[in-house]
matplotlib code that plots the C-alpha trace (Angstrom):
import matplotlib.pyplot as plt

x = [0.0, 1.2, 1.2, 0.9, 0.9, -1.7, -1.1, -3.8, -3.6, -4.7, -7.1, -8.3, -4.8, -3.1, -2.8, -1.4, 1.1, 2.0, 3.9, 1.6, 0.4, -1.1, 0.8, -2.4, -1.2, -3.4, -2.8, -4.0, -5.1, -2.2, -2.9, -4.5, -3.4, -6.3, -6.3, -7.4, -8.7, -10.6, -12.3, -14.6, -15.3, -17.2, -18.1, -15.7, -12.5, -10.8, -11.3, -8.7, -8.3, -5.8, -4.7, -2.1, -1.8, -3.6, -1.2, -1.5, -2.2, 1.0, 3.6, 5.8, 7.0, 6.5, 3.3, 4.1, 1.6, 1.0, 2.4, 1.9, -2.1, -4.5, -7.6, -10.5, -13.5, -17.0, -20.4, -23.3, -20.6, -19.1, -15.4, -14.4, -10.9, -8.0, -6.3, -2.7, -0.7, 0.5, 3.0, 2.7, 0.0, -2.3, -4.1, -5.9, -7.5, -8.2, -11.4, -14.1, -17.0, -20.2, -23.5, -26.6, -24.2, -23.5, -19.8, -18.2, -14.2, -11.9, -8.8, -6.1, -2.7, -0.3, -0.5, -3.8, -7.2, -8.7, -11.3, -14.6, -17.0, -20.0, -21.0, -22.8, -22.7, -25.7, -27.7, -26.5, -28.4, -31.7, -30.5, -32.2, -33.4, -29.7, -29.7, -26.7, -26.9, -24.7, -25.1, -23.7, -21.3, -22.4, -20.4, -19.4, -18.9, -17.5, -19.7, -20.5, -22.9, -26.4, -27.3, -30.3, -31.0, -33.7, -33.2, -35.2, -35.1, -35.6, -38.4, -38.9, -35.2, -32.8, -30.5, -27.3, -25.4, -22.5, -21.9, -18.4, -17.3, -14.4, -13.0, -9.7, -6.8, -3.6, -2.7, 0.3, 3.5, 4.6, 1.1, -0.1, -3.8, -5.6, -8.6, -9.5, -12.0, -14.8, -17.3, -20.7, -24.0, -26.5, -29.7, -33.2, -34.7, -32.1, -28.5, -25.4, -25.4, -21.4, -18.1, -15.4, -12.5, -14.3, -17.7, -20.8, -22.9, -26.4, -29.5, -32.8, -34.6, -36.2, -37.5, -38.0, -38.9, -39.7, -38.5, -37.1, -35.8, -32.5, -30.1, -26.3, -24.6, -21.2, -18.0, -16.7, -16.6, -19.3, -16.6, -15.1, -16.8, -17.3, -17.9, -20.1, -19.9, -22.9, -22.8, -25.2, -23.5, -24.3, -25.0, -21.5, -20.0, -21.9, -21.4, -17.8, -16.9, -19.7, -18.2, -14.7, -15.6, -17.0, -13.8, -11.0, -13.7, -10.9, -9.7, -13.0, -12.2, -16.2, -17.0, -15.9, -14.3, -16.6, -15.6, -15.8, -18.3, -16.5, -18.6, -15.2, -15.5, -12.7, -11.2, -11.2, -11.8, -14.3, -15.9, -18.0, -19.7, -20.6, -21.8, -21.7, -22.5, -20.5, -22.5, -20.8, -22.0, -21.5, -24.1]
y = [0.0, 3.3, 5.9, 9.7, 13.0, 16.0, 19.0, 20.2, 23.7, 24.1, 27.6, 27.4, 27.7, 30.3, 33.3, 31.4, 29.3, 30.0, 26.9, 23.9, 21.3, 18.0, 14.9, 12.6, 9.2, 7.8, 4.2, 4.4, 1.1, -0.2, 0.5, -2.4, -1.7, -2.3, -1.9, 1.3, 0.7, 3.4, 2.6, 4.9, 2.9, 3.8, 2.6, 4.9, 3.9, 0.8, -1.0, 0.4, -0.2, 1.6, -0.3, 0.7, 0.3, 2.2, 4.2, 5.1, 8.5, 9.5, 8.0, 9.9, 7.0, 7.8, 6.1, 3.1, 1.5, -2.4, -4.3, -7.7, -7.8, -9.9, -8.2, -9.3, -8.4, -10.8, -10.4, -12.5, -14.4, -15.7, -14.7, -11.9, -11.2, -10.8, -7.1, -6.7, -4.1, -1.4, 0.0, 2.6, 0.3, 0.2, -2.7, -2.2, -4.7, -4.4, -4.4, -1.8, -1.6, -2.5, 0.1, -1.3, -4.1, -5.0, -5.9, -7.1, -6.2, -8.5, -7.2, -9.3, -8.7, -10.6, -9.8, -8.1, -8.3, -9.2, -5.5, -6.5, -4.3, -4.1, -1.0, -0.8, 1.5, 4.0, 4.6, 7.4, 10.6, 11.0, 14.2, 16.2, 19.7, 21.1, 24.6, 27.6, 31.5, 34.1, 36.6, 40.4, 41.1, 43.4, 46.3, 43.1, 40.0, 39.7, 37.5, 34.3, 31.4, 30.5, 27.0, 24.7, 20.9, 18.5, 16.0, 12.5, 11.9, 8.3, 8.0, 5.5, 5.8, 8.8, 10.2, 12.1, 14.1, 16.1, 18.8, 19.6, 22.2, 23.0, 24.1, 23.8, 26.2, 26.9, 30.0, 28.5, 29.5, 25.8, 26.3, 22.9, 22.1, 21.5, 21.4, 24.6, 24.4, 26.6, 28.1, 26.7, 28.8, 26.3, 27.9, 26.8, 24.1, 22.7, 23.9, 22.2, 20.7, 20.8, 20.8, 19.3, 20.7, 21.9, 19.0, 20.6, 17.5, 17.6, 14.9, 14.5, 16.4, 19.2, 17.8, 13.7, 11.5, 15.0, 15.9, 19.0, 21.6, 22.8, 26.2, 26.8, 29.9, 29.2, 31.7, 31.2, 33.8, 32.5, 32.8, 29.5, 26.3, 25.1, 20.7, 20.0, 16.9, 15.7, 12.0, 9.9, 9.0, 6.1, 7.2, 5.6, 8.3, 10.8, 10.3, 9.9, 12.9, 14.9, 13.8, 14.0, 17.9, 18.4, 16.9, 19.0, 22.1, 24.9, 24.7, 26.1, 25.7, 26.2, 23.0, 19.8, 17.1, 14.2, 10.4, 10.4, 7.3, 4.3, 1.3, -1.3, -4.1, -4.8, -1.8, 1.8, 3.7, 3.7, 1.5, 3.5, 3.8, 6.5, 7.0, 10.1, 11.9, 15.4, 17.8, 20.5, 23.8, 26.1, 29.6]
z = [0.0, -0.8, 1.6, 1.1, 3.6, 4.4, 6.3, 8.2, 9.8, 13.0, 12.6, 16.3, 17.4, 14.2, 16.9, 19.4, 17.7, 14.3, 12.9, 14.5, 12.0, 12.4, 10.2, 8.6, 7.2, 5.0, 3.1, -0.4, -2.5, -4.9, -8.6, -10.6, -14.5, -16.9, -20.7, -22.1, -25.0, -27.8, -31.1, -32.8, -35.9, -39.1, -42.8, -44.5, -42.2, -41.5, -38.4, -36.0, -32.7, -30.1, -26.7, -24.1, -20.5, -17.9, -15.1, -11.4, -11.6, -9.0, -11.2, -13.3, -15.8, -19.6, -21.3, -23.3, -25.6, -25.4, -28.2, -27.3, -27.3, -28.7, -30.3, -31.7, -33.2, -33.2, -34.9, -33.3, -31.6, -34.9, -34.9, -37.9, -37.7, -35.4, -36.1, -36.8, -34.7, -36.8, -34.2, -31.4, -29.9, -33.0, -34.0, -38.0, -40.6, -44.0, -43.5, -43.0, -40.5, -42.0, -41.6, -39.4, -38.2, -34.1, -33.2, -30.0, -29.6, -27.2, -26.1, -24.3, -23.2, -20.6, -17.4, -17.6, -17.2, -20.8, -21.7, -24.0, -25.6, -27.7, -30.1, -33.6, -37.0, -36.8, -40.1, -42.1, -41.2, -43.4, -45.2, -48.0, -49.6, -48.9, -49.9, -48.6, -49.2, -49.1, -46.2, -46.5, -44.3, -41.5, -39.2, -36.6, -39.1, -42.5, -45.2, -44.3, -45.6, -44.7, -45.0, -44.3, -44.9, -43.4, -41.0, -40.6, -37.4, -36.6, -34.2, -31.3, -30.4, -29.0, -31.6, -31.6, -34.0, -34.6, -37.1, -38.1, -41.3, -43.3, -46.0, -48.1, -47.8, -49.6, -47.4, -46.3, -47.6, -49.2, -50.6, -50.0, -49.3, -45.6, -43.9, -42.7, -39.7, -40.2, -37.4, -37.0, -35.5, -35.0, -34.9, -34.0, -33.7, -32.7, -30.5, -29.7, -26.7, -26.2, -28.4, -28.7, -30.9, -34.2, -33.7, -32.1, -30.8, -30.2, -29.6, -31.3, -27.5, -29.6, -32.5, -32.0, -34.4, -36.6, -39.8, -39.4, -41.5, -39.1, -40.3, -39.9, -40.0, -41.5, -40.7, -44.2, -47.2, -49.9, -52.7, -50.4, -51.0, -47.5, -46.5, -44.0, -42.0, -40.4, -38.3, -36.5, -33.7, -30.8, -27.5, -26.3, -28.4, -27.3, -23.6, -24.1, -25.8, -22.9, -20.3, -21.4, -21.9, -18.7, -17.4, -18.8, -18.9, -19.6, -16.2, -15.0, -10.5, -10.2, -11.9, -10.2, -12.0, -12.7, -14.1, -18.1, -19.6, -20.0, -22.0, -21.4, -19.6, -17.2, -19.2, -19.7, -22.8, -25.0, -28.2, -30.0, -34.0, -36.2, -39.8, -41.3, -45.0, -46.4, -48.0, -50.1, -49.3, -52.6, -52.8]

ax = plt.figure().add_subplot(projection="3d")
ax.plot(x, y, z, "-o")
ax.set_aspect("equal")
plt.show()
């Protein structure tokens, strides 16, 4: 058991005696590595899996991936394929998730407790009657792009999303292409909910089982063409990336810490699917 030290001042006795303290040993339970393991697989990507080992949080050794670990992925309890690690602790296949389709991933690795998980490829999102304008700029904002689509929702079941834009760009001096992200204004009926990075998540809570007709405000210039990434995402996902937010939420003191969603048994991480379409947004 490791053992670790808290000073307690004594504030009853600060004006009488300046230096007293009181010593508090307290035996804390020895660290039990797991596997942390994250997948978030889709149709358009190959099945790619990445494992290391988890650390006691008061050690200062560097992070090493595992190497040495067995992964494999089942579909209605029929064996698939075992994935080959890539290096770095990545295990791939040449093969591609499947849309609609259920799969169960076992990780093992010596010494360890073996991690299991279940997750699934969501639909594509239900997308139509895309349509983008060009908005003046105004004394605050330059020009920027108005676009609307409509949304299925798939009733009898909660839904989540995430909405992520960019565009290319060769303003670099070697004048080479890259994703650009661009801003995204959701506006009603629906909001974002939280973001991570350049995705804005949100559920189906205003408008389920509806098919809605939802508006963006993109911060691009309408002489850009701008892509817009929508993905139906499964609720493992969506947890995942919420609570992970909360967690590291800009080193905000007034909000306390709180345990991000883990859906890996005997394991930590997260096994999650998505399925997404592009739509090119061009005034």
């Amino acid at each position: 058991m490791r053992k670790i030290k808290f000073t307690l001042p004594l504030m009853c006795l600060m004006l009488l005696l300046s230096s007293c303290e009181t010593v508090v040993e307290m035996e804390l339970p020895a660290h039990e590595p797991k596997l942390v393991v994250n997948a978030v697989i889709n149709p358009d990507s190959l099945f790619t899996v990445e494992v290391s080992p988890s650390q006691n949080p008061l050690s200062n050794k560097a992070h090493e991936p595992v190497s040495n670990a067995t992964v494999q992925v089942y579909q209605a309890d029929q064996h698939l394929y075992t994935l080959q690690h890539k290096g770095n602790g990545t295990y791939s296949t040449d093969q591609k998730p499947q849309a609609l389709q259920h799969y169960e991933l076992k990780v093992e690795a010596p010494g360890l407790p073996t991690a299991s998980a279940t997750t699934y490829i969501p639909a594509a999102p239900a997308i139509s009657n895309l349509n983008a304008t060009p908005v003046a700029a105004t004394a605050s904002d330059g020009p920027t792009v108005s676009a609307t689509f409509t949304l299925a929702d798939t009733p009898g079941q909660e839904n989540f999303y995430y909405i992520q834009a960019f565009t290319p760009d060769t303003s670099y001096l070697d004048g080479q292409p890259y994703r650009r992200s661009v801003g995204v204004r959701l506006v009603e009926p629906f909001e974002d909910e939280f973001t991570m990075e350049d995705h804005y998540f949100f559920s189906d809570k205003l408008f389920d089982g509806k098919v809605v007709t939802l508006r963006l405000d993109l911060e691009n210039p309408p002489q850009y063409t701008t892509y817009v990434r929508i993905a139906h995402i499964t609720r493992e996902f969506y947890d995942y990336v919420r609570t992970l937010n909360k967690q590291s939420y800009r080193d905000n003191f007034a909000t306390p810490p709180g345990p991000v969603a883990n859906n890996i048994q005997s394991g930590i991480g997260v096994f999650a699917g998505y399925h997404a379409v592009t739509l090119v947004m061009e005034p």
